[in-house]
C-alpha positions in Angstrom: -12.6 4.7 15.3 -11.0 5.2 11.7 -8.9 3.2 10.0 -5.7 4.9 10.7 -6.1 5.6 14.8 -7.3 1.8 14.4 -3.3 1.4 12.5 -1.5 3.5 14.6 -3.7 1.8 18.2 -2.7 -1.4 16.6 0.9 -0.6 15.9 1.6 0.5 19.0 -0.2 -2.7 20.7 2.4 -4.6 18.6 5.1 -2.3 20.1 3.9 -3.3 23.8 4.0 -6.7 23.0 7.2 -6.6 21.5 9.0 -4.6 24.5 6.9 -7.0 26.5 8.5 -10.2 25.4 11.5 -8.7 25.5 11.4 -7.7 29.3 10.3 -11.6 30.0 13.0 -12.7 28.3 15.4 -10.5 30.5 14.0 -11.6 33.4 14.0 -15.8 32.6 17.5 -14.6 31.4 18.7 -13.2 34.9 16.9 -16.5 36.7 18.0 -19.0 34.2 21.4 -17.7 34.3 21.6 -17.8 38.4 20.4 -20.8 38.5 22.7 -22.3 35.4 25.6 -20.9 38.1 24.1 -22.4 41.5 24.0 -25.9 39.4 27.4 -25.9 38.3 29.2 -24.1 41.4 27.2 -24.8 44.5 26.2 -28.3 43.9 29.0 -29.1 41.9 27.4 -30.7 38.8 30.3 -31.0 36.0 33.0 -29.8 38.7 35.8 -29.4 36.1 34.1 -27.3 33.6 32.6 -24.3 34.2 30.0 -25.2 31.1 27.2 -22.6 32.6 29.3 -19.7 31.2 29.2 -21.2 27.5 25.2 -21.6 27.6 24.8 -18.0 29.5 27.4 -16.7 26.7 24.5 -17.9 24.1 21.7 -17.0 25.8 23.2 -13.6 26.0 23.7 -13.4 22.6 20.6 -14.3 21.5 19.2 -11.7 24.2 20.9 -9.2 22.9 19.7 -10.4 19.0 15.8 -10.2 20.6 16.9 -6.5 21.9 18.1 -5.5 18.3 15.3 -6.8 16.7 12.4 -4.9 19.2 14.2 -1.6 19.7 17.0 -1.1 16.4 14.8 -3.3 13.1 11.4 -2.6 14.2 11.6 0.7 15.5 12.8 1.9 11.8 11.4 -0.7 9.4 7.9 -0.4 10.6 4.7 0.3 8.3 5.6 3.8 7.0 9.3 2.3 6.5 7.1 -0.3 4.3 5.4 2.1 2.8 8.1 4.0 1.8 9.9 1.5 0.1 6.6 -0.1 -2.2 6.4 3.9 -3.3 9.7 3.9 -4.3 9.9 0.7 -5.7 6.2 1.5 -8.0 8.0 4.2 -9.0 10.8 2.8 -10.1 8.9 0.2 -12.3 6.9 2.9 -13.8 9.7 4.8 -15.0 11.0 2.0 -16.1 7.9 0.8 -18.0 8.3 4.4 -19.5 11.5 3.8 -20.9 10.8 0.5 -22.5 7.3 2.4 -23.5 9.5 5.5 -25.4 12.0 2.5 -26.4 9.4 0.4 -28.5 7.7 4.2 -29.7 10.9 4.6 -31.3 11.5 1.5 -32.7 7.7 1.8 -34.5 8.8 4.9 -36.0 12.3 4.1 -37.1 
């Protein structure tokens, strides 16, 4: 195997992993979130309050954070996203390095 399939069998090992994660996270979400409700309703633990929706509201929202990250950021900021941006940013120091280079040329001459 070369080194790019070994990249690309790597990346999308990482991928797996990611979407993974994320699908055990949904699932101790849907659990966890059944059983913050049986506590608080069925056996009546804090009565008054219906505190299980505040922690589920968080959960939820850092759920949905984990989602955005695996499917949104990493699906375009990956390596060739990476890539992309060191090439771009090379160049930009070269040109600049070019223009300080012509600057101090012309400074010599003057």
């Amino acid at each position: 195997m070369d080194k790019e399939q070994h990249e690309l069998y790597e990346n999308a090992r990482k991928r797996l992993r990611q979407k993974k994660i994320l699908y055990y996270h949904f699932v101790l979400l849907v659990i966890g979130t059944l059983f913050l409700f049986v506590s608080n309703v069925l056996v009546e633990y804090g009565a008054p309050r219906h505190w299980y929706i505040w922690v589920c509201t968080v959960w939820v929202f850092l759920f949905i954070l984990h989602f955005i990250k695996v499917f949104i950021t990493d699906r375009f900021m990956n390596k060739d996203w990476e890539r992309e941006q060191i090439d771009r940013l090379i160049q930009k120091q070269k040109n600049k390095i070019e223009e300080l280079s012509e600057t101090t040329s012309q400074d010599k001459t003057s």
